[in-house]
C-alpha positions as CSV (number, residue, x, y, z in Angstrom):
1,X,84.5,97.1,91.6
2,X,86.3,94.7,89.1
3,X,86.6,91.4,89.9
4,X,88.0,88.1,88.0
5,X,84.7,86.5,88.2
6,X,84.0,82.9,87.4
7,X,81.8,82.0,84.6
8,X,79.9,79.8,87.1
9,X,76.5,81.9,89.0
10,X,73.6,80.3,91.1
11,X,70.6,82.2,90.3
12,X,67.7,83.3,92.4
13,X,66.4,80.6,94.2
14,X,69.4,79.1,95.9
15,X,70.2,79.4,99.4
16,X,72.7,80.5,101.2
17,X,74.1,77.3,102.3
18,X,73.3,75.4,98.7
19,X,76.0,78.4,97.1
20,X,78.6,77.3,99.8
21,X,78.4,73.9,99.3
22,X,78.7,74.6,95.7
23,X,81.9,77.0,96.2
24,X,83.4,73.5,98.3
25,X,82.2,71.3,95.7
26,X,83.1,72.9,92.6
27,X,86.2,71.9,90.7
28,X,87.4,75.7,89.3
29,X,90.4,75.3,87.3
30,X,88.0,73.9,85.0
31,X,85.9,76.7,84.6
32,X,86.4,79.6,82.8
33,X,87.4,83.4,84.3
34,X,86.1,86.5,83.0
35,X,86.9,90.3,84.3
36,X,83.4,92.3,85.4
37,X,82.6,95.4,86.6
38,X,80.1,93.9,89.6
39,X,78.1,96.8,92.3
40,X,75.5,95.9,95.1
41,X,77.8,92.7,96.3
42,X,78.5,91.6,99.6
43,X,81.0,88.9,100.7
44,X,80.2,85.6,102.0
45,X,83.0,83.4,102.2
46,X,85.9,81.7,100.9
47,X,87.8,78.6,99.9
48,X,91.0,77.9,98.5
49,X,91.4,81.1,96.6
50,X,87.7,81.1,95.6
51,X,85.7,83.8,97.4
52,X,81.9,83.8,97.4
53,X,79.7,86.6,97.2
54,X,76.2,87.8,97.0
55,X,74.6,90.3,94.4
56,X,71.5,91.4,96.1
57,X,70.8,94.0,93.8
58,X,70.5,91.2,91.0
59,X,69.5,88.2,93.6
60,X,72.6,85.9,92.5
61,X,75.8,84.0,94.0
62,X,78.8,85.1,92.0
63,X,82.6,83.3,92.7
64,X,85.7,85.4,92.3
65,X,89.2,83.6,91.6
66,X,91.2,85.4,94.4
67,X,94.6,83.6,93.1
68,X,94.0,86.3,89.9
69,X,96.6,89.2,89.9
């Protein structure tokens, strides 16, 4: 699936509840947006047009701009 992924990933390593506090915390109209190709995801959760997900097949958080048409 294509998404308007941000440049912004948390690595292996990183909980769960470490990426959502990040996706609360992060200020995203200053970081960059970049269209990908992305498989083996599954959602998490979202926050002011920011959506959250996990790549399990790569073991990494990866945040989507949902305001993106």
């Amino acid at each position: 699936m294509q998404f308007n992924t941000f440049d912004a990933i948390l690595q292996s390593g990183e909980t769960e509840d470490e990426a959502i506090e990040y996706l609360h915390g992060m200020v995203w109209c200053e970081c960059g947006v970049t269209t990908q190709s992305i498989g083996h995801y599954q959602f998490v959760d979202s926050y002011e047009g920011v959506s959250l997900y996990y790549n399990y097949a790569g073991d990494y958080y990866f945040f989507v701009d949902d305001t993106e048409s």
